[in-house]
DRENMIVO-437595 format. One record per residue (C-alpha): residue in three letters; x, y, z. Coordinates in steps of 0.2 Angstrom, whole numbers, plus 5000, padded with zeros to 4 digits. Example, Ala and Ser with C-alpha at 12.3 -4.5 7.8 and 13.67 -1.06 7.14 Angstrom:
! DRENMIVO-437595
ALA506249785039/SER506849955036/
***
This chain:
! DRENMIVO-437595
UNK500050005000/UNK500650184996/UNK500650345007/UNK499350424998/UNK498250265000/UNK498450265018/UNK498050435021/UNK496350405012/UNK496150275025/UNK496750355039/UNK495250505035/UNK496350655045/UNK497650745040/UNK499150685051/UNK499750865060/UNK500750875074/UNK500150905091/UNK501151005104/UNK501050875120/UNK499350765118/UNK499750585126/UNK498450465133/UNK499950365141/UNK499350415162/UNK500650345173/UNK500150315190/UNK502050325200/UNK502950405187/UNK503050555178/UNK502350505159/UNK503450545143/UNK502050635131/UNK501950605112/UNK501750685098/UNK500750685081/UNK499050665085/UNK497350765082/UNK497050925093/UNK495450915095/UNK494150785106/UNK492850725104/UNK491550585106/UNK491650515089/UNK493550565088/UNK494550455100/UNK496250525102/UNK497850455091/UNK499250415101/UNK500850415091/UNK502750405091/UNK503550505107/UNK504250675110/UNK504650765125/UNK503550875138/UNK503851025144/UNK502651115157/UNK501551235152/UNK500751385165/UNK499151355157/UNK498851205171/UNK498851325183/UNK500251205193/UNK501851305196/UNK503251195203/UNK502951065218/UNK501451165224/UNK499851075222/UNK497951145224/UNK496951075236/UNK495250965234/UNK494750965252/UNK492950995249/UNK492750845239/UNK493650735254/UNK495450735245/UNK496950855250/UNK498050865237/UNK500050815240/UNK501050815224/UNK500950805206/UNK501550625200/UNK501150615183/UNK500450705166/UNK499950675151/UNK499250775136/UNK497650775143/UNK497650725162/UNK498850765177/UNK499150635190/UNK499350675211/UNK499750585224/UNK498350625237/UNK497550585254/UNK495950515256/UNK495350645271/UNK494050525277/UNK494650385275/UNK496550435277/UNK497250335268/UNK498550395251/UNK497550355232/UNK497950415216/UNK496850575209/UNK496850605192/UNK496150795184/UNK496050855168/UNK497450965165/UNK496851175165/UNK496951195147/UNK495651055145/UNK494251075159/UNK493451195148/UNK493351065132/UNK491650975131/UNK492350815125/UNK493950825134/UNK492650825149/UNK491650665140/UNK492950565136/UNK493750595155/UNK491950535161/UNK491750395148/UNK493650315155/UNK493250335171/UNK491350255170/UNK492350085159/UNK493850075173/UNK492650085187/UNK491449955181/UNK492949825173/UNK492949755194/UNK494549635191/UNK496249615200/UNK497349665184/UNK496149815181/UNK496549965193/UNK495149995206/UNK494350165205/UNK493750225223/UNK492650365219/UNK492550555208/UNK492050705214/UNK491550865207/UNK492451025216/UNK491051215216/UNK492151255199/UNK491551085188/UNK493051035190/UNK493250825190/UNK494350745199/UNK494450535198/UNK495150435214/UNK496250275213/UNK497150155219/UNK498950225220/UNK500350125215/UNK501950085219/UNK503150025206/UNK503550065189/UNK502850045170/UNK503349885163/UNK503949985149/UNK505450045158/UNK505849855167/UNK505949815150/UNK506949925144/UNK508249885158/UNK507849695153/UNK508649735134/UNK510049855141/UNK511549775133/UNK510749615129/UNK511549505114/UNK510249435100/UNK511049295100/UNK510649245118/UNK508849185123/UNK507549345129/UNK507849425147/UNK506649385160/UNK505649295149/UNK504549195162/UNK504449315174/UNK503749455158/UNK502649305151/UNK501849305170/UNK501549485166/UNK500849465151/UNK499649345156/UNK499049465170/UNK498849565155/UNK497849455147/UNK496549425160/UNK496049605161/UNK495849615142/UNK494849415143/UNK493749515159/UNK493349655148/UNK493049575130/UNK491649485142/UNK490949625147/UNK490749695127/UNK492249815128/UNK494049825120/UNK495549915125/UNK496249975111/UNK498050035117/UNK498849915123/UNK500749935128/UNK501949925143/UNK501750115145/UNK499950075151/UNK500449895161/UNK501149945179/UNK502049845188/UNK501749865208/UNK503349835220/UNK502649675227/UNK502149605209/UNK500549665205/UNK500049675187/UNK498649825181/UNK498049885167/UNK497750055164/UNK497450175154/UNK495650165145/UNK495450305137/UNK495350225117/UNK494050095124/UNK492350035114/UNK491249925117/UNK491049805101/UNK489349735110/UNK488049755120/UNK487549625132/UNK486749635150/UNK488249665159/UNK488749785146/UNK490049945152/UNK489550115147/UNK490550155133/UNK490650235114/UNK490250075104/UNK491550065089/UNK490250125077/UNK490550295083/UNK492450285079/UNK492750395064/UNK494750425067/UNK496150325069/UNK496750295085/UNK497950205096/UNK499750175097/UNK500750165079/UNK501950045084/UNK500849925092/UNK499449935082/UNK498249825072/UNK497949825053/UNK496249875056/UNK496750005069/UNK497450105053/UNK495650135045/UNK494750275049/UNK493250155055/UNK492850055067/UNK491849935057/UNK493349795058/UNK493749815078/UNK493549655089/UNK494049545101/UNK495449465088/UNK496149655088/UNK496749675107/UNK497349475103/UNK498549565089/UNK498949715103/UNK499649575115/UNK500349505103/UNK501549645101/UNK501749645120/UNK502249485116/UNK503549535101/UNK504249655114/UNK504449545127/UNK505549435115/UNK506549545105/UNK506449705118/UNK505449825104/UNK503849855095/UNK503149755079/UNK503349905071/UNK504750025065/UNK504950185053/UNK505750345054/UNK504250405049/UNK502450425056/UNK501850345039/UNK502950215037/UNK502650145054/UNK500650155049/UNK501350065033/UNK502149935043/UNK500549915056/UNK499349915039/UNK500649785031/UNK500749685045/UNK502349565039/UNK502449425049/UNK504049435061/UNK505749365062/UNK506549315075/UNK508149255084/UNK508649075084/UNK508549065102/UNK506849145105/UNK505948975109/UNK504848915095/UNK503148875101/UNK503149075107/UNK503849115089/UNK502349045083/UNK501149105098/UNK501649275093/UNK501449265074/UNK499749195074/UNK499549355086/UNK500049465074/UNK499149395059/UNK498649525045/UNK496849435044/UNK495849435062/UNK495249245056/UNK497149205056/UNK497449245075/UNK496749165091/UNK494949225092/UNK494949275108/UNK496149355124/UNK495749155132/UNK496449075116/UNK497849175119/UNK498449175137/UNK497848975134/UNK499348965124/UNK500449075134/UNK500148985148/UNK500348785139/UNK502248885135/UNK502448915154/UNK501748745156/UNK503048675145/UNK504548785149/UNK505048675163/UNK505048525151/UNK505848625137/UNK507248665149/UNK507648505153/UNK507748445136/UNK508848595132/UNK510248505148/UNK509948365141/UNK510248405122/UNK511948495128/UNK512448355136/UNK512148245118/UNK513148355109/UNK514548325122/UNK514448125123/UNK514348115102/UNK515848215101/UNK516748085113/UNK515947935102/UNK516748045086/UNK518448045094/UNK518547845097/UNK517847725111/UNK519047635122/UNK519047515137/UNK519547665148/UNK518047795142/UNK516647685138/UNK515747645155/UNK515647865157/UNK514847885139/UNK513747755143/UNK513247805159/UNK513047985152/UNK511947935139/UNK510947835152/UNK510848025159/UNK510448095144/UNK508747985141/UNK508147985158/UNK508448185158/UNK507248175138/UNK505948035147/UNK505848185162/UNK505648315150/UNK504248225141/UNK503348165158/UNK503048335160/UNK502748395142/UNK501948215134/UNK501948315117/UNK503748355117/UNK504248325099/UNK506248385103/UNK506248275116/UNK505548135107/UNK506648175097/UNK508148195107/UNK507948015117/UNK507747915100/UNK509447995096/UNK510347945111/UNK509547775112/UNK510347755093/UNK512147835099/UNK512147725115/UNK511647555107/UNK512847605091/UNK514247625102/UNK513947455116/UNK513747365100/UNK515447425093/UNK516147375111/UNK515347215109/UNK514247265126/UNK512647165117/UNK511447195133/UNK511747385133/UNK511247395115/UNK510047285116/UNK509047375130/UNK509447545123/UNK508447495107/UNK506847415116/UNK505347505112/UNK506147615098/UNK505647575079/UNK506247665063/UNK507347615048/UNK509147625059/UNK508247535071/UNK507747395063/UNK509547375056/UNK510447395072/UNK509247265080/UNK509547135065/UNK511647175070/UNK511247165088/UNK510547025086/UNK511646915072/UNK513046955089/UNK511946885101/UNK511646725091/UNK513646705086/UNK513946725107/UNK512346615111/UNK513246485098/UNK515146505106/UNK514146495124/UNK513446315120/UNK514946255114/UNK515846335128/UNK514546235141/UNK514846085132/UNK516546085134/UNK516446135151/UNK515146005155/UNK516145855145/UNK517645885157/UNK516545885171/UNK516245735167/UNK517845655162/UNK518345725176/UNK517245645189/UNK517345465181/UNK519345485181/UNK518845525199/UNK517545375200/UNK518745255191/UNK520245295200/UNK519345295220/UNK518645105212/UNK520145055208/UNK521145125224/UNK519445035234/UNK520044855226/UNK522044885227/UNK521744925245/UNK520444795246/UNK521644675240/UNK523044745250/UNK522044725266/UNK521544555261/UNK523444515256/UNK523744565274/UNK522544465283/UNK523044305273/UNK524844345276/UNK524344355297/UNK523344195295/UNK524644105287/UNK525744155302/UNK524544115314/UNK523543935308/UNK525343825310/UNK525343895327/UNK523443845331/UNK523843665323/UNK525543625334/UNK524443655347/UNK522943555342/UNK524043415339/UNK525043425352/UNK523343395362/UNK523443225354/UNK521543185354/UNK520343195340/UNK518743235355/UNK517943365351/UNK517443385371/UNK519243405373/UNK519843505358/UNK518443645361/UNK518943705377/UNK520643705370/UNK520143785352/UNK519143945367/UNK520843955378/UNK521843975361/UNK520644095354/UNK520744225371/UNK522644205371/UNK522544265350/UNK521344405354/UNK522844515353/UNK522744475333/UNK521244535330/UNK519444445332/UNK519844265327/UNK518644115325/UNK519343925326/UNK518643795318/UNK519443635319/UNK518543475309/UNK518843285306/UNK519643235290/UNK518043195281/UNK517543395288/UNK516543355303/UNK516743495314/UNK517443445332/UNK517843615339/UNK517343805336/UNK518043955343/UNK515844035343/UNK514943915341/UNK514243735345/UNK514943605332/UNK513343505336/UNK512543665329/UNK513743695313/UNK513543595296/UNK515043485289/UNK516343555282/UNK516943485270/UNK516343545255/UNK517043735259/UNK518443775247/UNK519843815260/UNK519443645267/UNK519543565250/UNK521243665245/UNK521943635262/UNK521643425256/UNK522343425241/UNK523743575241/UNK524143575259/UNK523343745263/UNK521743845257/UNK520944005259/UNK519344085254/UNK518244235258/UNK516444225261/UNK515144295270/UNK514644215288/UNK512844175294/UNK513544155312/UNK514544325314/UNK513544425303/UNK515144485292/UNK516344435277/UNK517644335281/UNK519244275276/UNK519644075281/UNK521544005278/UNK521443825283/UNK523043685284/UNK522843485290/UNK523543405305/UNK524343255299/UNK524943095309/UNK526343015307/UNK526042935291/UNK525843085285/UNK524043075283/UNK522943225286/UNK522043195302/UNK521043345309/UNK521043525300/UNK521343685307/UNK520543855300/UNK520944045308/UNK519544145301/UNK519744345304/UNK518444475297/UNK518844545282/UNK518344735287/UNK519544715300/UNK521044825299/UNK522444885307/UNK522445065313/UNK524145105304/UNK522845035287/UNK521445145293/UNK522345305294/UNK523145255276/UNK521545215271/UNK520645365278/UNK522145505272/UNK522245415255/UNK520245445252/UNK519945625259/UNK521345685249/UNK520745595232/UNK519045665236/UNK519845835236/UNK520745845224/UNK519345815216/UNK518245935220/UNK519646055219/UNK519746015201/UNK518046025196/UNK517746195204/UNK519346265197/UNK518446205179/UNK516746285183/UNK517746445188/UNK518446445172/UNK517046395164/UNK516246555170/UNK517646675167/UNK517546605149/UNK515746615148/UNK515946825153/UNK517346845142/UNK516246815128/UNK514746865134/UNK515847045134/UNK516547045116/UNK515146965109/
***
C-alpha cells in the first residue's frame, strides 16, 4: 500500500500536536507523544503516536511542587506524580478515610473542552465498572464548586513495565535467549486476564502497551489506561462505553497497532484486535521492541497496515515464535479468536517451559557424549559415555513426563538410544544395546536390531559349545575320579586282604601244633582248648577256630556249637587245604553276621595222613589302625582333589562364559 492510500484510509490529516498523550502513569512521571489530532471528541477517540518530550506549560495552573487542594470533595492534594496530554496525575489523601490513592484531573487547558470532559467521564465509568484484579480499582470522583472532575484510585507503587523492559534489553545480545522471559510472560498473562474480563463484558481496549501495564513493587499486574476503549457489543452486563460504530478516526498506538486499527472506521474492531495488541506485548517481550518500526509516522502505519509476519532470533523458543505470529496475523480469522485462546497458549508455553528446559540440559549433554563417540571408544571411556547417555534419556523421558507432546524430546531420546546402542554394540556390550533399542522402531532401528542380534546368536552359539565343553570335562573328570577311587577301593581291598591272609598263614601252624599236640581227636576235649587258644590270640584281632575231622565234621569252634554247625567239608579252603596242603577263601558268615576270610591247613599223623583240620578265620573289614589311617588319608585327599578340580573348571567355565558374553 502507498502513502497516499493510507492517508485515504486514515480520513485526517496527520498534523502534529504539541504534547497530547493518553499514556497516564500512576507512579511516574509519563513521557508525552506527539502527532496526533487536537481536537476531542465523542466520535474522535484520540491518536496516540510515536513519542516526544514534555515540557510544562502555565496553562495548568500548577507551578512547581505546589499542588491545589480538593478538600471539599474529601481529597487533599500532595504532589503531582504524573501527566499526560490530557490528564495530570497526584498523589493524594483520602481525608475520610486517610488513607494515600491516586487522583487523576483534567489538566487546566482541558476542563473547559466538552469532549475532553466526556471522554474523561466515559474512561472513568469503563475502569470503574471492569471490577477485576489486573484492572486498577477506581474508589470514587468527585465534582469540586468550579466543575472541575477529579477521579480517585488506587495508588501504586512500582514502575511501567515499559521501563523493566527496557532495563531487561540493556546490553542484551540477540543471539542469547530473551531476558526475563518467564517472569514477563507471568506479566503478560495478568495482561491478558484483564483484556479476557473486559472482552466479556462487550468492551476492547484498544492501546495496549507496557506504558499502560504497571507493575506494583510486590508484583502486582494492572491495566490502565482506557481512554481508546469501545464496546463492540451490547450484552446485559454491558460497560458504558462509545460502541466502535462511533469511531470515525484512527486511534491507538502506531507501533503496536492492528491492521484494522489503521482505518478510519471501526467497522473491523473486535476481540481478535486486542489478541493482535498482545501480541506485540508479546513481540516485545521477545525481541525488547515494537512489531513496528519507521522513521516516519507513515511508514510505521505502513508497517502496522502491512502487518509482515516477524522474524526472530534462533534462540527465541519456537512454540512462542509461533504463539506470537498467529497473534500478529494480517487477517483477524488467522489469530486466536479470543484473549482466552491466547493466554491458553501462553500459559501451555509456561506449562511446557520446565520440560523444554530439561530437554535443552539434556540436548547439551548429547552434543557432548557424540563428540566423545566421534573421537573413538575405548576400554577406559566407555562405562562414562554409557552412563551419560543413560543420563541423557532419563533427563528426555523427564522432559516428556512433564510435556507428553514434546516432539524435541522425542526426538532427542530416540537419538541417544541409537548413539548408546551403536556404540555397546561396537564394544561388543550386546545387553546395553539391546535394551537401549527396546521399544524404539524406525529404519536404523530395525538394522541395528538385526546386528544386535546376528551377535547375540554367534555368542549364544560360542556359549553352548563353551558349556559343552565345560560339562564333558566335568564329566571326564568325575569318572577319572570314580574309576580311579574304584580302583584304589579294590588295590586296597586286595592289600587288606593280602594282609589278613599273610597273618593267618602265620598264625594257623601255630593253632595246629597245638591241636596236635593235644593228641585227641574229642571234640569235648579239643573245644575247650580251640576257646583257651582263641582268648590268648585276641591280641590278633577277632579270630574264629574251627577245627574238623578229615572227612570235615566239625569237632571244635571258637563261637559256636559244632553240634550246631553243618559239615565241612565241602568249603573250598577245606578242599584246597586236602589236596594242596593249605586253602583259603572269603565268604560271608551266617554265624557272625560279616565277610570273612578262612586259611585252613591239615594236621597230619605220622603217616603223613591228614587227620584233623585247622581253620583261623578273621573278618575281612578288620584292619589295622596303621591301614585305617592309610585308608582314611588316602580317600579324603582323592575326594579333594577332586572337587578342587571340578570347581577350578566351573570357575573357568564362568570366566570363559563372561569373556564372551563381553566381546560378543
Amino acid at each position: 500500500m502507498n502513502e497516499s492510500t493510507l492517508r485515504n484510509l486514515l480520513g485526517a490529516d496527520l498534523v502534529e500536536a504539541s504534547d497530547l498523550d493518553l499514556r497516564e502513569t500512576l507512579g511516574t512521571p509519563s513521557t508525552p507523544v506527539t502527532g496526533a489530532t487536537e481536537d476531542i471528541d465523542p466520535d474522535a477517540p484520540t491518536l496516540v503516536l510515536g513519542e516526544g518530550e514534555y515540557r510544562p506549560s502555565s496553562e495548568d495552573g500548577i507551578e512547581g511542587a505546589g499542588a491545589p487542594k480538593l478538600v471539599d470533595t474529601g481529597y487533599e492534594l500532595v504532589e503531582e506524580v504524573g501527566r499526560g496530554g490530557m490528564n495530570v496525575v497526584f498523589r493524594a489523601r483520602q481525608l475520610g478515610l486517610e488513607r494515600e490513592v491516586a487522583v487523576k484531573r483534567l489538566r487546566s487547558k482541558r476542563r473547559a473542552n466538552r469532549a475532553a470532559r466526556w471522554a474523561f467521564l466515559s474512561e472513568a465509568a469503563v475502569t470503574a465498572q471492569l471490577d477485576h484484579p489486573n484492572v486498577i480499582p477506581i474508589y470514587g470522583m468527585s465534582v469540586d464548586d468550579a466543575g472541575d472532575i477529579a477521579l480517585a484510585m488506587k495508588l501504586m507503587r512500582g514502575k511501567s513495565w515499559s521501563h523493566r523492559l527496557r532495563e531487561d534489553f540493556v546490553d542484551h545480545d540477540p543471539a542469547t535467549p530473551p531476558p526475563q522471559l518467564e517472569e514477563n510472560l507471568q506479566i503478560l498473562l495478568g495482561v491478558a486476564n484483564a483484556v479476557a474480563f473486559a472482552h466479556s463484558r462487550g468492551v476492547l481496549h484498544r492501546d495496549l502497551k507496557p506504558e499502560n501495564v504497571m507493575i506494583g513493587d510486590f508484583g502486582e499486574v494492572l491495566l490502565v489506561d482506557w481512554g481508546l476503549a469501545v464496546r463492540f457489543s451490547d450484552t446485559e452486563m454491558g460497560v458504558r462505553a462509545p460502541h466502535r460504530s462511533a469511531v470515525r478516526r484512527t486511534a491507538g498506538t502506531p507501533v503496536y497497532m492492528a491492521p484494522e486499527m489503521v482505518e478510519a472506521t471501526g467497522d473491523g474492531l473486535g476481540p481478535w484486535t486486542d489478541v493482535y495488541l498482545l501480541g506485540g506485548l508479546l513481540h516485545e517481550i521477545l525481541t525488547g521492541r515494537p512489531p513496528h518500526k519507521g522513521r516516519k509516522l507513515i511508514d510505521v502505519l505502513l508497517s502496522a497496515f502491512d502487518s509482515t509476519p516477524p522474524v526472530f532470533a534462533g534462540e527465541v523458543p519456537v512454540e512462542l515464535q509461533d504463539t506470537c505470529r498467529k497473534a500478529l496475523a494480517r487477517e483477524p480469522s488467522d489469530r486466536f479468536q479470543s484473549a482466552v485462546e491466547f493466554r491458553d497458549a501462553i500459559r501451555e508455553y509456561l506449562a511446557h517451559s520446565e520440560s523444554l528446559q530439561i530437554c535443552q540440559r539434556s540436548a547439551l549433554r548429547l552434543a557432548a557424549c557424540q563428540e566423545t563417540v566421534e573421537q573413538g571408544l575405548s576400554v577406559d571411556n566407555r562405562a562414562g559415555v554409557y552412563s551419560d547417555l543413560r543420563d541423557v534419556i532419563a533427563g528426555f523421558a523427564a522432559a516428556r513426563d512433564v510435556w507428553g507432546e514434546n516432539l524435541v524430546a522425542a526426538d532427542g531420546e530416540f537419538t541417544a538410544r541409537l548413539l548408546l546402542g551403536r556404540s555397546a554394540l561396537e564394544m561388543g556390550e550386546l545387553g546395553t544395546a539391546e535394551s537401549a533399542l527396546r521399544g524404539q522402531t524406525g529404519e536404523e532401528v530395525a538394522e541395528l536390531t538385526a546386528a544386535i542380534g546376528d551377535a547375540l546368536a554367534a555368542r549364544e552359539k560360542t556359549l553352548r559349545t563353551t558349556r559343552r565343553v565345560s560339562v564333558a570335562l566335568l564329566v571326564v573328570q568325575l569318572a577319572i575320579g570314580l574309576a580311579l577311587g574304584i580302583w584304589g577301593f579294590y588295590e586296597l581291598r586286595a592289600y587288606h586282604y593280602e594282609l589278613e591272609v599273610a597273618q593267618l598263614k602265620h598264625l594257623t601252624p601255630l593253632v595246629a601244633l597245638a591241636v596236635k599236640g593235644a593228641g585227641t581227636t574229642e571234640s569235648s576235649e579239643l573245644t575247650p582248648l580251640v576257646s583257651r587258644i582263641s582268648r590268648d590270640m585276641a591280641g590278633q584281632g577277632p579270630l574264629r577256630l574251627t577245627v574238623t575231622n578229615a572227612a570235615g565234621d566239625v569237632l571244635a569252634d571258637s563261637e559256636a556249637s559244632p553240634a550246631d554247625l553243618p559239615n565241612h567239608g565241602a568249603r573250598p579252603e577245606f578242599i584246597a587245604a586236602a589236596r594242596l596242603g593249605s586253602g583259603t577263601s572269603t565268604r560271608w558268615s551266617d554265624t557272625l553276621g560279616e565277610e570273612m576270610v578262612y586259611y585252613a591247613i591239615p594236621v597230619r599223623d605220622g603217616a603223613g595222613e591228614p587227620i584233623l583240620f585247622v581253620r583261623v578265620a578273621l573278618p575281612l573289614g578288620f584292619v589295622t589302625t596303621q591301614l585305617r589311617a592309610l585308608v582314611a588319608g588316602v580317600g579324603i585327599s582323592f575326594l579333594v582333589s577332586v572337587v578342587a578340580m571340578c570347581l577350578v573348571t566351573m570357575l573357568l567355565t564362568r570366566h570363559l562364559t563372561r569373556a564372551i558374553e563381553r566381546i560378543g
